[in-house]
C-alpha positions as a Python dict, from the first residue, in 0.01 Angstrom:
ca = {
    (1, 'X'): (0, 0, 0),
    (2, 'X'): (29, -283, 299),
    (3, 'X'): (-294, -210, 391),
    (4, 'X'): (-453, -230, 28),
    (5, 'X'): (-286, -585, -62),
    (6, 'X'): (-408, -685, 292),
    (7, 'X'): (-751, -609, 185),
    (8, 'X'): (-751, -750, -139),
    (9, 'X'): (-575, -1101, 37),
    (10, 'X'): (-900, -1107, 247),
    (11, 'X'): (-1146, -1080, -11),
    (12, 'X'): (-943, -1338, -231),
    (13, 'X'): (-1023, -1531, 91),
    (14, 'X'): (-1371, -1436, 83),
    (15, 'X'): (-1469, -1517, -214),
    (16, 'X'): (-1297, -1849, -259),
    (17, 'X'): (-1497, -1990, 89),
    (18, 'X'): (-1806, -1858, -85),
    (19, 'X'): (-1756, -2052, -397),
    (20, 'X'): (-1645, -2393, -106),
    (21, 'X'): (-1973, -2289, 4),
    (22, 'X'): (-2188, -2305, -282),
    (23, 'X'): (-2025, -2645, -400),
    (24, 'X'): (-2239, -2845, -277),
    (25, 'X'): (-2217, -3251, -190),
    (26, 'X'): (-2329, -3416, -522),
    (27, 'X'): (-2702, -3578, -448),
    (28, 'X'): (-2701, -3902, -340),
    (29, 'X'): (-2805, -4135, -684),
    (30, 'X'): (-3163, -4246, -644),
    (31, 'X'): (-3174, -4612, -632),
    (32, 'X'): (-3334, -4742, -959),
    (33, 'X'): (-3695, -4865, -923),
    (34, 'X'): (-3700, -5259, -882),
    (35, 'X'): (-3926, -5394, -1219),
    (36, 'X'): (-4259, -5469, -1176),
    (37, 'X'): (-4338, -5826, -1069),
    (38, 'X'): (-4503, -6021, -1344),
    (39, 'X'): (-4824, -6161, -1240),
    (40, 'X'): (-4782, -6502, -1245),
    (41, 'X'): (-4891, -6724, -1521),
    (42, 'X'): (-5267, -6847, -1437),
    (43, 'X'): (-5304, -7251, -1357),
    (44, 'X'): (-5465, -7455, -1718),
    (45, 'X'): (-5777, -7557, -1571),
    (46, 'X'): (-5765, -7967, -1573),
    (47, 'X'): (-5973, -8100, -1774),
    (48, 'X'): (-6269, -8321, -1586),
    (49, 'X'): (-6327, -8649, -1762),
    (50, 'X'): (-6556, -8918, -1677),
    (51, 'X'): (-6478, -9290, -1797),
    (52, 'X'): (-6707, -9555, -1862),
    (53, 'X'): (-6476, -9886, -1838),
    (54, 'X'): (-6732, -10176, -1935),
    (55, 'X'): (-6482, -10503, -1826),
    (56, 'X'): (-6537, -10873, -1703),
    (57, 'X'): (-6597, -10980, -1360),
    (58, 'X'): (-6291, -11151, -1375),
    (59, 'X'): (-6085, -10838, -1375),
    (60, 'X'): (-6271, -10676, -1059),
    (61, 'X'): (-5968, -10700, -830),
    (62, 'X'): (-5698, -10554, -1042),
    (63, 'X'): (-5868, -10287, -1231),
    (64, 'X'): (-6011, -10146, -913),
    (65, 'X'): (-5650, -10141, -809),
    (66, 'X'): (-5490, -9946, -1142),
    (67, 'X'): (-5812, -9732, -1076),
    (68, 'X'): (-5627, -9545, -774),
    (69, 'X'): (-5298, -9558, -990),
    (70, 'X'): (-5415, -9380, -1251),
    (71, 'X'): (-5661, -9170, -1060),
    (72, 'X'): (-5351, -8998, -888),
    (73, 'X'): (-5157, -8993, -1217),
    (74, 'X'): (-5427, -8827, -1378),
    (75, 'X'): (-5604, -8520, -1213),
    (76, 'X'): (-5920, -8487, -1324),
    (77, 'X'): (-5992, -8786, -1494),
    (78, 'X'): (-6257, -9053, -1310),
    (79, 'X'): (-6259, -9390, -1411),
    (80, 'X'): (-6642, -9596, -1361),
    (81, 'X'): (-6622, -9903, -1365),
    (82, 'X'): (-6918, -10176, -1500),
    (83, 'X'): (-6800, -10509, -1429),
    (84, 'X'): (-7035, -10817, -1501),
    (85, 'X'): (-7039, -11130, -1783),
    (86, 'X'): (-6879, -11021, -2110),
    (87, 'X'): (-7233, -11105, -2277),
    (88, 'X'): (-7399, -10893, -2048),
    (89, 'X'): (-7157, -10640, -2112),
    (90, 'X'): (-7202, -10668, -2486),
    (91, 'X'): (-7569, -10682, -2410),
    (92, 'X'): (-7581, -10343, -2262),
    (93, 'X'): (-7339, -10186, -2489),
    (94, 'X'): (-7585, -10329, -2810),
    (95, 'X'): (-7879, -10149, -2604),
    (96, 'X'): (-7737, -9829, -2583),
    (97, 'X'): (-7547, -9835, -2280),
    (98, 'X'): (-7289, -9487, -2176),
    (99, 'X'): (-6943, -9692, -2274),
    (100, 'X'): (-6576, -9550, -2358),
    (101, 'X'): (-6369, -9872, -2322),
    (102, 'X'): (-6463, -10248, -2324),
    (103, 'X'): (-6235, -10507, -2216),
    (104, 'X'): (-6367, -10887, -2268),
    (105, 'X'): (-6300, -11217, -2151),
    (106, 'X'): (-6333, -11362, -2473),
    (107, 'X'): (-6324, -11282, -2843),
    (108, 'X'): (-6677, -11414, -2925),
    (109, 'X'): (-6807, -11075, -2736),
    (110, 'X'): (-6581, -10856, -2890),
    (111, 'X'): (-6624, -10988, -3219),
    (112, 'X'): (-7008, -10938, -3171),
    (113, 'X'): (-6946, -10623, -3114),
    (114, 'X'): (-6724, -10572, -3473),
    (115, 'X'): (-6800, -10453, -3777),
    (116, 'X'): (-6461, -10626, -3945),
    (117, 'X'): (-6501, -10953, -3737),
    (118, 'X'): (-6626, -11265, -3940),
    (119, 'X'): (-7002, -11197, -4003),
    (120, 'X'): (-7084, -11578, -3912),
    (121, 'X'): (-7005, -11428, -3564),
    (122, 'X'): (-7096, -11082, -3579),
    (123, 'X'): (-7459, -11179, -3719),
    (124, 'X'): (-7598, -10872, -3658),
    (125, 'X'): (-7369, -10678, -3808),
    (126, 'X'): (-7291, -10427, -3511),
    (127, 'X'): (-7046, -10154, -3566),
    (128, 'X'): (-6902, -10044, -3195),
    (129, 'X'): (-6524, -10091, -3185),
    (130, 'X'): (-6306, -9782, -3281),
    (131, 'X'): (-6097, -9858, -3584),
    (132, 'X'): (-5755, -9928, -3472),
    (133, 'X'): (-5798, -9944, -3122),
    (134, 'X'): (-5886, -10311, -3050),
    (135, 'X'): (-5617, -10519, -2910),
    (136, 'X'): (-5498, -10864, -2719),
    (137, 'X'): (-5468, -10702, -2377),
    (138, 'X'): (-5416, -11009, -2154),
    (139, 'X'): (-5421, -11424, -2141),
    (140, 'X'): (-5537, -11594, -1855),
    (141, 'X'): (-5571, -11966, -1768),
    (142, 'X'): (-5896, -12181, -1671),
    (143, 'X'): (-5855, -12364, -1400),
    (144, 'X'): (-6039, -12655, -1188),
    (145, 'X'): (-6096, -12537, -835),
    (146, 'X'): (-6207, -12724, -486),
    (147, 'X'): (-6386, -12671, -175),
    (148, 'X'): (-6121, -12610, 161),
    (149, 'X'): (-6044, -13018, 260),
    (150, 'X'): (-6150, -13120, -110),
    (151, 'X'): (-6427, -13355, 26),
    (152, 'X'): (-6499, -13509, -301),
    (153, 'X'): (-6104, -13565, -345),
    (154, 'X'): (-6084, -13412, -732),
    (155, 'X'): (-5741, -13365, -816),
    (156, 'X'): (-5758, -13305, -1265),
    (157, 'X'): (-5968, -13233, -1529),
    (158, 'X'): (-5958, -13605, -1588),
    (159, 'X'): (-6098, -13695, -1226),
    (160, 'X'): (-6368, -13460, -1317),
    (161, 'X'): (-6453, -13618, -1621),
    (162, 'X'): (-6500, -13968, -1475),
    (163, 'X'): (-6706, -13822, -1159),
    (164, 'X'): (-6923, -13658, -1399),
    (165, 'X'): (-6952, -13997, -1580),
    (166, 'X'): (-6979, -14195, -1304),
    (167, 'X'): (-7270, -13931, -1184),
    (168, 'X'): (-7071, -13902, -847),
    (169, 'X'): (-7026, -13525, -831),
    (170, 'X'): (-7160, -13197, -872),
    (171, 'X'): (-6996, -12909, -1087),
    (172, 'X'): (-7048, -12515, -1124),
    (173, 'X'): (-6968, -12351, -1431),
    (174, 'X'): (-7082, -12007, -1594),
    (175, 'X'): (-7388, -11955, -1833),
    (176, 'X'): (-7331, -12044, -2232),
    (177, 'X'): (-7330, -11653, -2276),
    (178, 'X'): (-7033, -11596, -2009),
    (179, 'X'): (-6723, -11665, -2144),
    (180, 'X'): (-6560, -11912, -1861),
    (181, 'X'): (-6929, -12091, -1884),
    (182, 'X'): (-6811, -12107, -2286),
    (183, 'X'): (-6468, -12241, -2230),
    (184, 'X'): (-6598, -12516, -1980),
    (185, 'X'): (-6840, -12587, -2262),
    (186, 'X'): (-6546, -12697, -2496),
    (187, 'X'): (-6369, -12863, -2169),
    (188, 'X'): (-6720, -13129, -2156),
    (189, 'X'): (-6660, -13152, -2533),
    (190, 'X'): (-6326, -13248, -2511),
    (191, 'X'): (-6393, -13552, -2263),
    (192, 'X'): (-6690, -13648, -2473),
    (193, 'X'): (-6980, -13527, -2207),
    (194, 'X'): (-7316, -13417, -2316),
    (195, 'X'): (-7386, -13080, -2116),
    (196, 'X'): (-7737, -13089, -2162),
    (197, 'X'): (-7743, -13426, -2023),
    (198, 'X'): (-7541, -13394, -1709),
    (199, 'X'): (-7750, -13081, -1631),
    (200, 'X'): (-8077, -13276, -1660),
    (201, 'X'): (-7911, -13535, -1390),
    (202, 'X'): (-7886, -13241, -1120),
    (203, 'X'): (-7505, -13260, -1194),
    (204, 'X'): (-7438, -12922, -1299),
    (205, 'X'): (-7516, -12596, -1144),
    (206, 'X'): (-7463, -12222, -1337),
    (207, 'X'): (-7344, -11875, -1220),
    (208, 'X'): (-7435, -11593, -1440),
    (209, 'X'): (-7068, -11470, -1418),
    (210, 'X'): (-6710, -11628, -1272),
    (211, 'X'): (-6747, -11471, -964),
    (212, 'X'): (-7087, -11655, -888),
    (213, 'X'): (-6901, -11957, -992),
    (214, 'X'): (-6635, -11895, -724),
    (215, 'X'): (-6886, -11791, -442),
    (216, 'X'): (-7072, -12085, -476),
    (217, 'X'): (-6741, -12311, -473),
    (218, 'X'): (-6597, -12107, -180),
    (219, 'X'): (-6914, -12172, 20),
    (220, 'X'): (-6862, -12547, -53),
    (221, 'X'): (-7249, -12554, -233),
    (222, 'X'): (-7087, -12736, -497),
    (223, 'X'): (-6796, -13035, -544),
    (224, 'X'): (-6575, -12788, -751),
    (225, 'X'): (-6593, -12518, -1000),
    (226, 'X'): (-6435, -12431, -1373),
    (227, 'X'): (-6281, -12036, -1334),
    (228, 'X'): (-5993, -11863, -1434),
    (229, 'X'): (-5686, -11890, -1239),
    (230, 'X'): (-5704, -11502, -1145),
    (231, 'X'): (-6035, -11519, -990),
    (232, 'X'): (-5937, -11905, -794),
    (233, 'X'): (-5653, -11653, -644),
    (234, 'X'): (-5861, -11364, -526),
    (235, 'X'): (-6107, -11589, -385),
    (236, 'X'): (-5834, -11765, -198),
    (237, 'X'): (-5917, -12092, -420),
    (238, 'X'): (-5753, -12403, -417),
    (239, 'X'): (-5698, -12521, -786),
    (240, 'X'): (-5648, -12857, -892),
    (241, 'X'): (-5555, -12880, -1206),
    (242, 'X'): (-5559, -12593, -1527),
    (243, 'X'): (-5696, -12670, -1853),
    (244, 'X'): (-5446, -12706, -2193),
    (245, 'X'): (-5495, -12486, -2499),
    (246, 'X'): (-5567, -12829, -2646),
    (247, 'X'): (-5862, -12877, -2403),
    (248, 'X'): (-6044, -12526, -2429),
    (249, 'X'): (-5779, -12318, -2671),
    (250, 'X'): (-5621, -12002, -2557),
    (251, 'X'): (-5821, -11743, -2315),
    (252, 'X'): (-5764, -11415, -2484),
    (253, 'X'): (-5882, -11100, -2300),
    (254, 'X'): (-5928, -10791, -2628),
    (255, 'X'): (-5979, -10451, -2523),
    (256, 'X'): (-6135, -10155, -2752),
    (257, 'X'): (-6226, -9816, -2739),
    (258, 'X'): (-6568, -9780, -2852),
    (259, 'X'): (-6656, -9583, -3125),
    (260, 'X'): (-6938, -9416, -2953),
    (261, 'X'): (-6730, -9290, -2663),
    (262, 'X'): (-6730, -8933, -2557),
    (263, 'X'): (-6407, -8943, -2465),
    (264, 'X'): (-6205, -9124, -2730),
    (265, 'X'): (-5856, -8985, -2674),
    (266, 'X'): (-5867, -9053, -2301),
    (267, 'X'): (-6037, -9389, -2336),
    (268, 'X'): (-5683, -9448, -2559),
    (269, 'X'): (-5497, -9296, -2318),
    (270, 'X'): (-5626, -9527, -2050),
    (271, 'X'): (-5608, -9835, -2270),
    (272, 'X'): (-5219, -9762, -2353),
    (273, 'X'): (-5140, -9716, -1971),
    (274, 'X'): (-5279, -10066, -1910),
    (275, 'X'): (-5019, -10196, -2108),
    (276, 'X'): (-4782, -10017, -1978),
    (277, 'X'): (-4516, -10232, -1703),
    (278, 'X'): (-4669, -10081, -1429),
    (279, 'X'): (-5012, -10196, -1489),
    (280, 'X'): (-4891, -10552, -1599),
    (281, 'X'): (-4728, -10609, -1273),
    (282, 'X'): (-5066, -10540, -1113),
    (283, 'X'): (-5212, -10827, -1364),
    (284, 'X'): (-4954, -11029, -1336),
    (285, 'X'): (-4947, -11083, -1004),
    (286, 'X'): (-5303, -11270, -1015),
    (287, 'X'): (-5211, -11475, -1259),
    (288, 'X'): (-5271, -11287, -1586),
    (289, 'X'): (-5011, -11270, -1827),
    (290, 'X'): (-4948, -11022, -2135),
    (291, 'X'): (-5046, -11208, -2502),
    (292, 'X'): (-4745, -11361, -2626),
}
């Protein structure tokens, strides 16, 4: 009987190392898959746009400078610049001329250039300016400038006047088609000088635009010179005196985005960021000043 309930102990024993045997370690959990990178989102192409900025002379030194401004601001837009007379500006647009944006250095061009301007100066009536666009950008001053030393000793507007009288010097001043050539026009007027007359005496010489004016002052070929403030101070001028709104009125510089631009929405774009502070601290520190 020992013997029997000794056996049956050792197969009790038996079988329950069998079943230790067969319970196996549970399989190590499979680590989960990590998702799928999304592929990430491709670039928006930028947009390449060409502009065609048709301005005065007179604003060669600070546009060129917003140019790199709003270059880096802006990939993929390229500003071109035209500079040269308003009238020849006007000229070119009238012809046919690739233009988004004009900025003038006096209304008389603009308004040429306007189908809602006063037809007595729009006389042909041309239709250019994009409704709603055109505005008083900037005002800027005309000013008498000098030689270095001053040899002829003008100090005003009034010395001028009684040189010019006394046929003792000899002035430069734009065309009758550039604007600064327009407002020394009304300057003669105002001290009762006859243009025509003084230019007949060998008393007057022209510059097709206000930076020929300034050249020819800088190089001393003439007594003194009629230009705006902005260009006397990029040409290192030395100015004498600066003309009242009384003596010439007020020099108004209106911008507009043409209405046969390619690019209207950037030309606007472009014409807002000029008013903006950052691009009026670049004008203003010529001289320029924003329309009060």
């Amino acid at each position: 009987m020992k013997k029997v309930l000794a056996l049956l102990l050792a197969l009790t024993m038996v079988f329950a190392l069998a079943a230790c045997g067969q319970s196996a370690a549970p399989a190590a959990t499979a680590a989960p898959e990590a998702p799928a990178e999304e592929p990430a989102p491709a670039e928006e192409p930028v947009e390449e746009v060409e502009l065609i900025v048709f301005a005065a002379a007179s604003m060669t030194e600070t546009l060129t400078e917003i140019k790199g401004m709003y270059e880096a601001a802006n990939p993929g837009v390229t500003l071109t610049y035209n500079f040269d007379s308003s009238g020849t500006l006007k000229t070119q647009i009238q012809e046919g001329a690739d233009c988004d944006l004009f900025i003038s250095a006096g209304q008389k061009q603009m308004n040429q250039l306007d189908i809602t301007a006063n037809p007595e100066v729009n006389t042909d009536g041309l239709d250019f300016v994009l409704e709603g666009s055109r505005i008083n950008l900037l005002e800027n001053k005309v000013t008498l400038v000098v030689p270095e030393g001053n040899p002829k000793g003008i100090e005003s507007f009034d010395a001028l006047a009684e040189a010019l009288k006394a046929g003792d010097v000899f002035l430069c001043m734009g065309n009758s088609d550039v604007p600064v050539g327009q407002y020394t026009q009304k300057i003669l007027a105002f001290y009762g000088l006859d243009e025509e007359e003084l230019a007949g005496k060998g008393l007057i010489s022209y510059g097709t635009n206000v930076k020929e004016v300034t050249t020819q002052v800088k190089e001393a070929s003439v007594d003194c010179g009629v230009v705006y403030c902005t260009d006397a101070f990029s040409a290192g001028l030395t100015v004498v005196d600066s003309a009242t709104a009384e003596m010439c009125g007020q020099v108004i510089y209106p911008a507009a985005v043409l209405n046969v631009s390619k690019n209207p929405k950037a030309a606007q774009a472009f014409l807002d960021y000029l008013q903006t502070p950052e691009a009026m601290a670049v004008f203003e520190n010529v001289g320029f000043a924003p329309v009060a």
